[in-house]
PADREN-837406 format. One record per residue (C-alpha): x, y, z; residue in three letters. Coordinates in nm, 3 decimals. Layout:
N
+---------+---------+---------+------+
|    east |   north |      up | code |
+---------+---------+---------+------+
|       X |       Y |       Z |  ALA |
...
+---------+---------+---------+------+
This chain:
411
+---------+---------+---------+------+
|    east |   north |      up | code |
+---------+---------+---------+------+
|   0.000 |   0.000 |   0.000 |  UNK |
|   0.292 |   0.223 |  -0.026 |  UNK |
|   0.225 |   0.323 |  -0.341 |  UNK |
|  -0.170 |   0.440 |  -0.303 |  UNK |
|  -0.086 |   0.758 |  -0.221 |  UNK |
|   0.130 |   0.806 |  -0.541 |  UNK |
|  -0.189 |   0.676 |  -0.739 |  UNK |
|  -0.424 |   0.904 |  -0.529 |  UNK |
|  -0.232 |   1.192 |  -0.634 |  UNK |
|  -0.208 |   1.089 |  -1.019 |  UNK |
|  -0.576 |   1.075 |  -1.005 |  UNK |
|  -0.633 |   1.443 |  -0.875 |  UNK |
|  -0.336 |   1.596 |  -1.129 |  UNK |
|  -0.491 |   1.375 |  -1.418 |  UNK |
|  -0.758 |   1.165 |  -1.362 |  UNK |
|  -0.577 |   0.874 |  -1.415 |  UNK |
|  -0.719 |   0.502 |  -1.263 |  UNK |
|  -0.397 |   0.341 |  -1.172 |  UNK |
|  -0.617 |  -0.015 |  -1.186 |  UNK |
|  -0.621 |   0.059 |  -1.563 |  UNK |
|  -0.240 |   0.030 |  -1.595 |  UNK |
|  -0.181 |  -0.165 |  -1.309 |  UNK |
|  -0.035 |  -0.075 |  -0.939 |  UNK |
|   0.341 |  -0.148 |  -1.093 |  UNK |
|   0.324 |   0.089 |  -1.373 |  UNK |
|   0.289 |   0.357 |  -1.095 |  UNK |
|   0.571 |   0.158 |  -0.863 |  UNK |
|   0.799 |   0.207 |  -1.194 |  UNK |
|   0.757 |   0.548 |  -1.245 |  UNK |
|   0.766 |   0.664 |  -0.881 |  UNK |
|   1.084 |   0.432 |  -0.858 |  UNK |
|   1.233 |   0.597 |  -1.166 |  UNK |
|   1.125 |   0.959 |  -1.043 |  UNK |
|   1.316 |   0.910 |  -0.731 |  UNK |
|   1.623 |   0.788 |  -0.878 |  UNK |
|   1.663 |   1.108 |  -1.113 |  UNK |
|   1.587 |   1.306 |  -0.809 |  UNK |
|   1.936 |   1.214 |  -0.649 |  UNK |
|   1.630 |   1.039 |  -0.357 |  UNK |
|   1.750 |   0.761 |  -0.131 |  UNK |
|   1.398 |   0.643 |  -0.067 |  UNK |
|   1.033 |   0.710 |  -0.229 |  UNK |
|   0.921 |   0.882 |   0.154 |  UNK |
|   1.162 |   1.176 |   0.021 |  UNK |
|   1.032 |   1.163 |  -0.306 |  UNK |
|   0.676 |   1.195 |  -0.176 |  UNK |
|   0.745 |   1.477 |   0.035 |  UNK |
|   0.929 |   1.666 |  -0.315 |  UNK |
|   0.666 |   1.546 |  -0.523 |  UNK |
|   0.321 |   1.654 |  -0.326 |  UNK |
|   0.480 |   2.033 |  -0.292 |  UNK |
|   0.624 |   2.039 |  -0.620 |  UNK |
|   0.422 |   2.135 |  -0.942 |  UNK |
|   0.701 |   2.074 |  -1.165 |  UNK |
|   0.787 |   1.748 |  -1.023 |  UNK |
|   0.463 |   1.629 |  -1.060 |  UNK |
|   0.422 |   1.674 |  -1.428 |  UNK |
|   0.762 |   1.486 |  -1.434 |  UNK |
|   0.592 |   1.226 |  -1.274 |  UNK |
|   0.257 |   1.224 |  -1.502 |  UNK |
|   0.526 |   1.229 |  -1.801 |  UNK |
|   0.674 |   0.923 |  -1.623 |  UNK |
|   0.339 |   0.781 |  -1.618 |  UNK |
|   0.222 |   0.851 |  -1.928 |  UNK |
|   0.332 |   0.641 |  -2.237 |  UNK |
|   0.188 |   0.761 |  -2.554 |  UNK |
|   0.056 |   0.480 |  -2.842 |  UNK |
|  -0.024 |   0.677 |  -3.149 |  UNK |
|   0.058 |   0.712 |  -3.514 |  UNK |
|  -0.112 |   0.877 |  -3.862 |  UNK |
|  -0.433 |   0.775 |  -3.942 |  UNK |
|  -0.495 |   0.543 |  -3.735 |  UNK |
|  -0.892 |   0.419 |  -3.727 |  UNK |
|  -0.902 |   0.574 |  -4.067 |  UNK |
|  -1.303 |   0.567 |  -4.058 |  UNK |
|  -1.310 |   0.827 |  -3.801 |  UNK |
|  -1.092 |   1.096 |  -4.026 |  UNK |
|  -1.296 |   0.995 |  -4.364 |  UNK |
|  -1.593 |   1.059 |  -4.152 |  UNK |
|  -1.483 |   1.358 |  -4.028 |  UNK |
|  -1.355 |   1.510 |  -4.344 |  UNK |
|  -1.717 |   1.420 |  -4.518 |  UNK |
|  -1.893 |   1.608 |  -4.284 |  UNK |
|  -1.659 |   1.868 |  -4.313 |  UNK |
|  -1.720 |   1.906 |  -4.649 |  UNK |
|  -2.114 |   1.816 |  -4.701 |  UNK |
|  -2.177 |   2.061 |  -4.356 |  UNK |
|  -1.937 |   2.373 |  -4.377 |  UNK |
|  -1.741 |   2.394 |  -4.673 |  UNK |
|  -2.113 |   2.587 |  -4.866 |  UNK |
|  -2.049 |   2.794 |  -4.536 |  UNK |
|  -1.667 |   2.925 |  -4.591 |  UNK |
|  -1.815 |   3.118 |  -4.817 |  UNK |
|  -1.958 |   3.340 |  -4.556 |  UNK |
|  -1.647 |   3.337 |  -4.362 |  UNK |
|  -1.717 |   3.060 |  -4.108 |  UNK |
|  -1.435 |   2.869 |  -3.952 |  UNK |
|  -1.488 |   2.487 |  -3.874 |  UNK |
|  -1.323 |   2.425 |  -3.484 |  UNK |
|  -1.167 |   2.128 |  -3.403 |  UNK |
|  -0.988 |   2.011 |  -3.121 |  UNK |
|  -0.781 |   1.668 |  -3.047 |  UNK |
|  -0.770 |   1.576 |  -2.658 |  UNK |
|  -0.513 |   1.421 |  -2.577 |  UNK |
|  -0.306 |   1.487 |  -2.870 |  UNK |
|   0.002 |   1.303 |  -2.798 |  UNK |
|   0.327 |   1.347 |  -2.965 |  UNK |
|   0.081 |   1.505 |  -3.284 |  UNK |
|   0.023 |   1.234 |  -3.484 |  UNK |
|  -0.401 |   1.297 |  -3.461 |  UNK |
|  -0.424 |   1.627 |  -3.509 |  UNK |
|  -0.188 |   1.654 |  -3.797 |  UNK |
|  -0.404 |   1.394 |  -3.943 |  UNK |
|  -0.686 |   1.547 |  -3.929 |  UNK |
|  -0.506 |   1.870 |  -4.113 |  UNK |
|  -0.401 |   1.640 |  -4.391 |  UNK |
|  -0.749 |   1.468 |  -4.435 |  UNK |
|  -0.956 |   1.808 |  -4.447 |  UNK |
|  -0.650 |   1.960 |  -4.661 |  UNK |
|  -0.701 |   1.678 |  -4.895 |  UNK |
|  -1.109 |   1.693 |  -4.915 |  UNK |
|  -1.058 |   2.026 |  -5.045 |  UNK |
|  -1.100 |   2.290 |  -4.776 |  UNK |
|  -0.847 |   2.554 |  -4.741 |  UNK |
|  -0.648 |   2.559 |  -4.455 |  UNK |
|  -0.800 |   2.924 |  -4.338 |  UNK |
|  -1.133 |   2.723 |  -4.368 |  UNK |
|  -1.037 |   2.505 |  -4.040 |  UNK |
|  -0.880 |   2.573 |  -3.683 |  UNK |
|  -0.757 |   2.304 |  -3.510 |  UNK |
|  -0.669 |   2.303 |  -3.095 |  UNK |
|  -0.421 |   1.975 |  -2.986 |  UNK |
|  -0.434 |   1.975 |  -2.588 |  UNK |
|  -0.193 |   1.735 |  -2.402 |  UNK |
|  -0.071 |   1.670 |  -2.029 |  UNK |
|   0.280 |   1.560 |  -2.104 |  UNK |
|   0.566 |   1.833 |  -2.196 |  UNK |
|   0.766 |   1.638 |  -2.371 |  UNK |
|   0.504 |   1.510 |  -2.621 |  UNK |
|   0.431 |   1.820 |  -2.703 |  UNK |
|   0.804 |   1.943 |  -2.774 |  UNK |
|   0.813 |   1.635 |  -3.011 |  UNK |
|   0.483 |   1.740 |  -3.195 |  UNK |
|   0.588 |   2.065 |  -3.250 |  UNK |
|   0.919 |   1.966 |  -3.396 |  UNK |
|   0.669 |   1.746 |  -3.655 |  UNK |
|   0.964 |   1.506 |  -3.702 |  UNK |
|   0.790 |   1.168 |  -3.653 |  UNK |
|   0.995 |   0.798 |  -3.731 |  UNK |
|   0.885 |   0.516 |  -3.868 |  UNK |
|   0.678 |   0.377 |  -3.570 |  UNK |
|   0.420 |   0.700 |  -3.715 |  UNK |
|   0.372 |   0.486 |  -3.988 |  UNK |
|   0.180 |   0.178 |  -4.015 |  UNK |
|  -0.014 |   0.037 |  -4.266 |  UNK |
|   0.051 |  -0.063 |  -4.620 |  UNK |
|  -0.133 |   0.314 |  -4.780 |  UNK |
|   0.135 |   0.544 |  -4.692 |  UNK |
|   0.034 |   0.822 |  -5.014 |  UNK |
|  -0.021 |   1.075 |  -4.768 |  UNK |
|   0.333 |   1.023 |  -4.636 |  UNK |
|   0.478 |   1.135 |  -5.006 |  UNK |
|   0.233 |   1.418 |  -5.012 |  UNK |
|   0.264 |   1.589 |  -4.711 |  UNK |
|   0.632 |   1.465 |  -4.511 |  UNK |
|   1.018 |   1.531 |  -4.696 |  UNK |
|   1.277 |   1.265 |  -4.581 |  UNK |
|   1.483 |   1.414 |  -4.284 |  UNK |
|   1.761 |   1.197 |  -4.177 |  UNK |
|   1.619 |   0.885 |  -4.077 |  UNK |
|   1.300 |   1.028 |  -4.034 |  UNK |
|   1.003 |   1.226 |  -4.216 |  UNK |
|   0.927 |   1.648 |  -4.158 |  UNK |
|   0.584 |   1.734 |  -4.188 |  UNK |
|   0.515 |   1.984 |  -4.435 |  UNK |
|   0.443 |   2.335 |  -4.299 |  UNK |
|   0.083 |   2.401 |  -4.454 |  UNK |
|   0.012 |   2.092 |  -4.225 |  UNK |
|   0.162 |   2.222 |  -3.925 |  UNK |
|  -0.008 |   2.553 |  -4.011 |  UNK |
|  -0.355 |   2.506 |  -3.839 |  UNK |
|  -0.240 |   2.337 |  -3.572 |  UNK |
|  -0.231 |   2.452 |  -3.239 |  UNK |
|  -0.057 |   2.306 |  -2.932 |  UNK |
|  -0.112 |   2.357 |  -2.565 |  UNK |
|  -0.040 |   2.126 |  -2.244 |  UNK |
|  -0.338 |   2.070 |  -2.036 |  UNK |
|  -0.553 |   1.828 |  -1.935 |  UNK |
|  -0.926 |   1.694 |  -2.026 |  UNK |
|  -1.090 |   1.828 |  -1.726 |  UNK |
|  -0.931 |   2.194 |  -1.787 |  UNK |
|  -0.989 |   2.211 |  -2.106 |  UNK |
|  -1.389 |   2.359 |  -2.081 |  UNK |
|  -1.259 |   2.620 |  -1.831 |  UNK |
|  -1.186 |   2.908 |  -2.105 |  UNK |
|  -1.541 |   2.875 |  -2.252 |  UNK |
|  -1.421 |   2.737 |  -2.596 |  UNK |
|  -1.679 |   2.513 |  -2.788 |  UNK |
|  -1.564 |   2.285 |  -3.114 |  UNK |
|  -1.759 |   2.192 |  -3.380 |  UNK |
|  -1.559 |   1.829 |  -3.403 |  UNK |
|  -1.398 |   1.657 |  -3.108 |  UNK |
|  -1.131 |   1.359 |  -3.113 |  UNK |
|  -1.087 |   1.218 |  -2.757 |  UNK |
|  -1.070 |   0.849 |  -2.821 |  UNK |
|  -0.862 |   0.619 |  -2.570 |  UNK |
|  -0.853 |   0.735 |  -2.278 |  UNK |
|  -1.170 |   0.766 |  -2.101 |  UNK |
|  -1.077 |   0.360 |  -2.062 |  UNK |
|  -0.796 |   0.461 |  -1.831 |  UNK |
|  -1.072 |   0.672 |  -1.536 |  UNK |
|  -1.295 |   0.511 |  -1.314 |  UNK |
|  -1.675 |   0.517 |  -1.322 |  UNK |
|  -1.692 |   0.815 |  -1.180 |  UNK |
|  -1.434 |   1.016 |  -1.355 |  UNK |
|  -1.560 |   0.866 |  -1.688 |  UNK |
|  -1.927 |   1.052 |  -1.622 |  UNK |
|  -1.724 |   1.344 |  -1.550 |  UNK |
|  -1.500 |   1.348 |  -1.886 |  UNK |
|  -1.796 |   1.259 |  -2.060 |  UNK |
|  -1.993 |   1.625 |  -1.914 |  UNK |
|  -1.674 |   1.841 |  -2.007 |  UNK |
|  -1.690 |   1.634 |  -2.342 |  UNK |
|  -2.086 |   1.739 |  -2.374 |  UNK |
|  -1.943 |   2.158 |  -2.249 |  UNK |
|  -1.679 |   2.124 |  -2.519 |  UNK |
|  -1.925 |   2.041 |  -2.787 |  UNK |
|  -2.132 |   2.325 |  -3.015 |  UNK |
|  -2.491 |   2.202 |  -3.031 |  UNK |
|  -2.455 |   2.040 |  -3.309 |  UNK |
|  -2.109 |   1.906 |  -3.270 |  UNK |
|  -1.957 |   1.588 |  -3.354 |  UNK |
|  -1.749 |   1.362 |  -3.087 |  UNK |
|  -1.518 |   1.071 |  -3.216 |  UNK |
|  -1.447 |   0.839 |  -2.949 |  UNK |
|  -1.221 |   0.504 |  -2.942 |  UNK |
|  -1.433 |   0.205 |  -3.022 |  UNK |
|  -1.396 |   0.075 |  -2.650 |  UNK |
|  -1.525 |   0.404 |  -2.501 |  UNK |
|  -1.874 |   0.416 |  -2.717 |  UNK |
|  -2.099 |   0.266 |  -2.480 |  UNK |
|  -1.967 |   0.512 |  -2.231 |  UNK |
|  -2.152 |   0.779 |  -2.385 |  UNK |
|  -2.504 |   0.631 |  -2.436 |  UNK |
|  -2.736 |   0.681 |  -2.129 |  UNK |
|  -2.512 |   0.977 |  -2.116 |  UNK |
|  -2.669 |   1.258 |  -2.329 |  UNK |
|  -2.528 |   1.147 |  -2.679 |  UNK |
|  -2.670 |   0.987 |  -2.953 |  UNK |
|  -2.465 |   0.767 |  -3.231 |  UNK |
|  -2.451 |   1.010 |  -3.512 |  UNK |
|  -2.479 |   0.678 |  -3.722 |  UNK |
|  -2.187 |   0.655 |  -3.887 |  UNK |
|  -2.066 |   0.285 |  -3.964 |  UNK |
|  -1.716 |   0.223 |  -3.768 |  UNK |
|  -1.651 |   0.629 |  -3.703 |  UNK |
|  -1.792 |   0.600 |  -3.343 |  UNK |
|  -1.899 |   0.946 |  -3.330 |  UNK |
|  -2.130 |   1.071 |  -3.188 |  UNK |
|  -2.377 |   1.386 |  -3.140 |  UNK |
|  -2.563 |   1.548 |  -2.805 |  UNK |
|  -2.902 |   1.325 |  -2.792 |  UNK |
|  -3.126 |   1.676 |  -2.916 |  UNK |
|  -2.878 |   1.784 |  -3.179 |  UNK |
|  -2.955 |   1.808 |  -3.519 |  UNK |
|  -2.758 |   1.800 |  -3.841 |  UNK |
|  -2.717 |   2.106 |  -3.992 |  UNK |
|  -2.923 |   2.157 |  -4.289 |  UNK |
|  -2.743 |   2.276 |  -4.609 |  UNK |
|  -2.721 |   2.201 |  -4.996 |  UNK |
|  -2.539 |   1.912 |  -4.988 |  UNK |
|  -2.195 |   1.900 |  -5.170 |  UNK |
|  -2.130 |   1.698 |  -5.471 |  UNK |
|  -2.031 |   1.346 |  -5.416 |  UNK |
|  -1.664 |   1.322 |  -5.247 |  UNK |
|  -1.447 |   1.051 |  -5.217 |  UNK |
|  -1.090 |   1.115 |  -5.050 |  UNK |
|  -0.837 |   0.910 |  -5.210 |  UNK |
|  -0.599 |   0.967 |  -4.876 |  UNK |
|  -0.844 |   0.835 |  -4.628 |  UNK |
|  -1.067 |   0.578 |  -4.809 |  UNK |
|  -1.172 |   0.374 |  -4.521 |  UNK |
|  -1.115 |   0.041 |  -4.626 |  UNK |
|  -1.178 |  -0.268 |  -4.455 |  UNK |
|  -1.271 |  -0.278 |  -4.063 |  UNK |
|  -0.974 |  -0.353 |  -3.882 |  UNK |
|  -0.916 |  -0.742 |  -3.758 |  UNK |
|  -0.904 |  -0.872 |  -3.439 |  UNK |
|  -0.592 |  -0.978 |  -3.286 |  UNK |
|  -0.508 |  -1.327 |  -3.413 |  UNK |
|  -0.551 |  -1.587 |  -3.129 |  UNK |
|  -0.307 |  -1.794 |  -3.027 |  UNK |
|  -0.311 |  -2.185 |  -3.137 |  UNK |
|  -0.176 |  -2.301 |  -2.813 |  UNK |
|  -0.456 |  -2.149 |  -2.637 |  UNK |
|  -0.738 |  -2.090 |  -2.838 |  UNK |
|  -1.086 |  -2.341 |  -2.805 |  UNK |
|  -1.330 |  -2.395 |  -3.077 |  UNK |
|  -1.712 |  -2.398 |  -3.018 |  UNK |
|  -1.831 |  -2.617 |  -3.339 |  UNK |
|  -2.162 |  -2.627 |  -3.496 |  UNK |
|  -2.310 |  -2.846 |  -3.783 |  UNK |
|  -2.129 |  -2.792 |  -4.110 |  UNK |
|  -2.488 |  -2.756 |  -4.289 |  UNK |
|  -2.561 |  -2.448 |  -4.102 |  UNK |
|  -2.207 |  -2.255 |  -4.151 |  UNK |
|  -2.157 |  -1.941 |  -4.346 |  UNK |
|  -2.512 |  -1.832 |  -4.311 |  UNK |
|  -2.621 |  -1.487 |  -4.323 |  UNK |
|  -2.511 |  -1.169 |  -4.243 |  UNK |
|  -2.085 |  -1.102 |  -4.243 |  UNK |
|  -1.971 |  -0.936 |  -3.936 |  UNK |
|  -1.876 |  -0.564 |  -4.085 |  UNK |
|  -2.248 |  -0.540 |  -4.181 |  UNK |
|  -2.332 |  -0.616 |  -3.783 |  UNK |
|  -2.059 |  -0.403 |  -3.753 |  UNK |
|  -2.234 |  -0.100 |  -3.954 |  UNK |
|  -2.572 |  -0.173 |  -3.824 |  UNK |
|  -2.363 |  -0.107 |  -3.472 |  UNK |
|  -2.203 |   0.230 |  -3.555 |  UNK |
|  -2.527 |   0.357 |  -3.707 |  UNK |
|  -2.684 |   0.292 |  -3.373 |  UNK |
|  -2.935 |   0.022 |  -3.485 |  UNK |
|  -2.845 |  -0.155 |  -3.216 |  UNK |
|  -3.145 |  -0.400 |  -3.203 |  UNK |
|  -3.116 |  -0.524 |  -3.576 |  UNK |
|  -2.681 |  -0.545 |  -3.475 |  UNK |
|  -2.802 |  -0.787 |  -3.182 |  UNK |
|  -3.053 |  -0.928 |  -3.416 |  UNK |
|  -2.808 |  -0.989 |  -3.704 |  UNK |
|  -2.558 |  -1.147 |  -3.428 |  UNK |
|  -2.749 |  -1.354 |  -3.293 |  UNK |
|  -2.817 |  -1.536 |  -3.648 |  UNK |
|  -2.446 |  -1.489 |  -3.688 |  UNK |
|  -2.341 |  -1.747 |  -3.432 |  UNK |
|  -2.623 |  -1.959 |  -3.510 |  UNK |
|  -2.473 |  -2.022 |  -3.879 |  UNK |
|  -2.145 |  -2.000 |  -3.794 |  UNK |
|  -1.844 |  -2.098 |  -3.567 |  UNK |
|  -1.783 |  -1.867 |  -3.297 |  UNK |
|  -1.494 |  -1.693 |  -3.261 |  UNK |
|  -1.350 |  -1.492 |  -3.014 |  UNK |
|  -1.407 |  -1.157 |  -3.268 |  UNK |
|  -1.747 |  -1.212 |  -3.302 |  UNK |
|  -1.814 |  -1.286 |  -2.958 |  UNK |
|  -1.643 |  -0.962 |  -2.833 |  UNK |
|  -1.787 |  -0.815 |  -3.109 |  UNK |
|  -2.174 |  -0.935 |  -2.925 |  UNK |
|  -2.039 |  -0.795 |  -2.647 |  UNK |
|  -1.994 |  -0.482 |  -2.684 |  UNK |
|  -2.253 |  -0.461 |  -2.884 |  UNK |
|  -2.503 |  -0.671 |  -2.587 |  UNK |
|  -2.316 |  -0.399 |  -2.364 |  UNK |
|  -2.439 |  -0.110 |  -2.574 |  UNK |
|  -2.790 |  -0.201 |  -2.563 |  UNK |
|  -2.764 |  -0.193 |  -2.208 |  UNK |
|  -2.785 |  -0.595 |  -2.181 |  UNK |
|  -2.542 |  -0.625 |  -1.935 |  UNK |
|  -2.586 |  -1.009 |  -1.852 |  UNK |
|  -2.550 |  -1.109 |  -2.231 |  UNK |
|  -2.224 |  -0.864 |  -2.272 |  UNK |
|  -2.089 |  -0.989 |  -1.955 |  UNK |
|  -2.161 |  -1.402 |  -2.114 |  UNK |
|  -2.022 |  -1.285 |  -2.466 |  UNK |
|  -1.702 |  -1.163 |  -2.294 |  UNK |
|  -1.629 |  -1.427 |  -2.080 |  UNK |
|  -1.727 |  -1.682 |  -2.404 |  UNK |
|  -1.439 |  -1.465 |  -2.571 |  UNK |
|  -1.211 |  -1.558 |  -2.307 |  UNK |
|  -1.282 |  -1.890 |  -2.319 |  UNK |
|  -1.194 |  -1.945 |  -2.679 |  UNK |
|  -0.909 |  -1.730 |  -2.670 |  UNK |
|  -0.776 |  -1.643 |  -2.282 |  UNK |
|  -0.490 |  -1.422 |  -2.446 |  UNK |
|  -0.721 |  -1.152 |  -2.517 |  UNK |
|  -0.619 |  -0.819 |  -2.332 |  UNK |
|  -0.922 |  -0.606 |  -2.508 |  UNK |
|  -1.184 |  -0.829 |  -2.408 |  UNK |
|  -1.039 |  -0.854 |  -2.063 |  UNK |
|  -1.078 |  -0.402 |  -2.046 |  UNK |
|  -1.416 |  -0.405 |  -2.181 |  UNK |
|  -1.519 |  -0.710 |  -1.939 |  UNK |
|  -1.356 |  -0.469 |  -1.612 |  UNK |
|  -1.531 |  -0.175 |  -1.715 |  UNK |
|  -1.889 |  -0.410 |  -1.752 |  UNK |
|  -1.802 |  -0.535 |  -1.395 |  UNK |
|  -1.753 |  -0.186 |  -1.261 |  UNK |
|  -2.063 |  -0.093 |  -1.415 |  UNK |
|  -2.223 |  -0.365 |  -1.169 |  UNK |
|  -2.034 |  -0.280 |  -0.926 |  UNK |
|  -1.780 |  -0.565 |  -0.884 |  UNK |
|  -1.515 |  -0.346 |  -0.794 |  UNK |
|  -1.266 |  -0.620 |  -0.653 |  UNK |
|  -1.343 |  -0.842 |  -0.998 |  UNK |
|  -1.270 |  -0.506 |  -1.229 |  UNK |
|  -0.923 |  -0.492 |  -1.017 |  UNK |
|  -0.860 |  -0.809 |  -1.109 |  UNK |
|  -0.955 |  -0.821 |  -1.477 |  UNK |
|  -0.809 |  -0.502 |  -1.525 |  UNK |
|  -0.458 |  -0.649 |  -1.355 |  UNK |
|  -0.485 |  -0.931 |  -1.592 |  UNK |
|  -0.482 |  -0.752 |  -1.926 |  UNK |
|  -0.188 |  -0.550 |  -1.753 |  UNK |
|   0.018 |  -0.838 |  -1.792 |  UNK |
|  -0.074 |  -0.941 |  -2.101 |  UNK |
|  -0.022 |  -0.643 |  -2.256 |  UNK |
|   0.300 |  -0.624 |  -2.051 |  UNK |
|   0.357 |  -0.954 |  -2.192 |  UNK |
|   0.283 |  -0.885 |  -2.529 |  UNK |
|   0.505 |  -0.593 |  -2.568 |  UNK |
|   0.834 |  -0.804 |  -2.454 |  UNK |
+---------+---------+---------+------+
């Protein structure tokens, strides 16, 4: 129990759960933080760090380990940039400026992405202002350098790379009309309503995973302040049935999970001529981590009945438009006809969770885990379900397990 006070302190500067990356994440950094100090013992280092502002940022930096790169969830940006142009680009004209803001923004890689996807749909980059709020120093320093390696880059449709980045040693500079619209600023997600500033779009997507029940309602109400009334929200796909039940309604958008306040309205203008962005075509949805054969169980059914019906991105779609009945629907003929898997049953599960079904997402999950105990996803969305109920010692617990496995995982 040393350490709780280290993770009660980490949860006033930034919100963070510490059961979301595990006590000896914290134990690490606190460890390392005393060390640089020139400390003998972490009772000194409390004592510096609890009176010290700037030694407790070092400590969130310590903390905080950034997992980011361009374009990542490409749905979200091609849905993003559509909107951009079908909703304001017939109102630049009259001098409007779309707002935008990316919270956290890391070490840049989102918000510079979403410069390069409205750049390329055609809107002109005094047509767009966008805000890039993080907590850690150092990220920032590194975004606004807008030198980024080849960890930035994943994926097999690199185009944008040749568009908008020139090779600089053995990495890539962003090109300055990219850099241009982009604003940086450190701060955190509770701050950031404070000044009164609303956004038309908002990207805040993984990282209400890492607060607890409570502090997830209260992200979610400086999310809703942030917000114009007709804004649009773009969460992480874990985090969307945080927001239902919560004032938001799915803006039904197939696999953007985004989202709008539950009375808001789109805004009604001509619409603009078909578009389709060659940089962020969205492609397919993204798979599921590949089980592993020494661990992974099959569920069989008869080989007369397999390969019926709908394919999971359609239950998928029917999902992010917020159909959610026809998605259970369309599931649940899913794994009659077919073999179940461990992607379709998280896939039922957060889906079952969604719909506010909380025994049938908490069966899905655990089905999930069955087939395939190695997964670390299913294992964070089954910890939030049991905080939900209020298992607080089985969250703990879940939550400790994907820990390691992602620990694991990573080497």
């Amino acid at each position: 129990m040393m350490f709780e006070r280290f993770e009660n302190l980490l949860k006033q500067a930034m919100g963070l759960d510490a059961a979301s990356i595990g006590t000896s994440a914290v134990e690490r950094a606190v460890q390392t933080r005393t060390r640089a100090c020139g400390l003998a013992d972490c009772d000194l280092y409390w004592a510096q760090v609890s009176t010290c502002r700037v030694e407790l940022q070092a400590l969130v930096e310590a903390v905080v380990v950034p997992e980011t790169w361009f374009f990542r969830d490409r749905q979200a940006f091609a849905a993003m940039a559509r909107l951009a142009v079908e909703e304001w680009l017939p109102m630049q004209a009259q001098g409007a400026v779309l707002r935008l803001l990316s919270l956290p923004c890391s070490t840049g890689e989102e918000p510079y992405t979403m410069a390069m996807a409205l750049l390329d749909a055609g809107l002109p980059a005094n047509a767009f202002r966008i805000d890039a709020i993080d907590i850690s120093g150092p990220a920032l320093e590194q975004a606004a350098s807008a030198v980024y390696g080849r960890n930035s880059f994943r994926g097999n449709d690199l185009d944008y790379r040749d568009r908008h980045f020139t090779k600089a040693g053995s990495g890539y500079r962003l090109a300055d009309a990219v850099r241009a619209p982009v604003r940086f600023r450190q701060g955190n997600l509770f701050e950031a309503a404070a000044g009164g500033e609303t956004y038309d779009m908002v990207f805040c997507r993984n990282v209400l995973i890492y607060f607890d029940a409570h502090d997830q309602r209260r992200a979610v109400g400086v999310l809703r302040r942030l917000l114009t009334p007709s804004g649009i929200l773009f969460v992480g796909h874990s985090e969307a049935s945080l927001l239902l039940g919560e004032g938001f309604a799915s803006a039904q958008i197939p696999l953007a999970f985004a989202f709008r306040k539950a009375a808001a309205t789109p805004r009604r203008v001509k619409p603009a001529p078909v578009w389709q962005p060659k940089a962020i075509m969205a492609g397919p949805a993204p798979k599921a981590a590949t089980p592993s054969p020494a661990t992974t169980r099959k569920i069989a059914v008869p080989a007369s009945v397999r390969n019926i019906g709908v394919s999971l991105d359609e239950i998928r779609r029917a999902a992010g438009r917020g159909d959610l009945t026809n998605a259970v629907r369309q599931g649940e003929a899913y794994l009659r006809a077919n073999e179940a898997t461990p992607e379709a049953l998280h896939l039922m599960g957060v889906i079952s969770d969604a719909a506010g079904d909380l025994r049938a997402a908490d069966a899905y999950y655990r089905k999930a885990l069955y087939l395939d105990p190695e997964q670390d996803e299913v294992l964070t969305h089954l910890a939030l379900l049991l905080e939900k109920q209020g298992e607080v010692e089985g969250a703990r617990l879940t939550r400790d397990r994907a820990r390691r496995l992602r620990e694991r995982k990573a080497g």
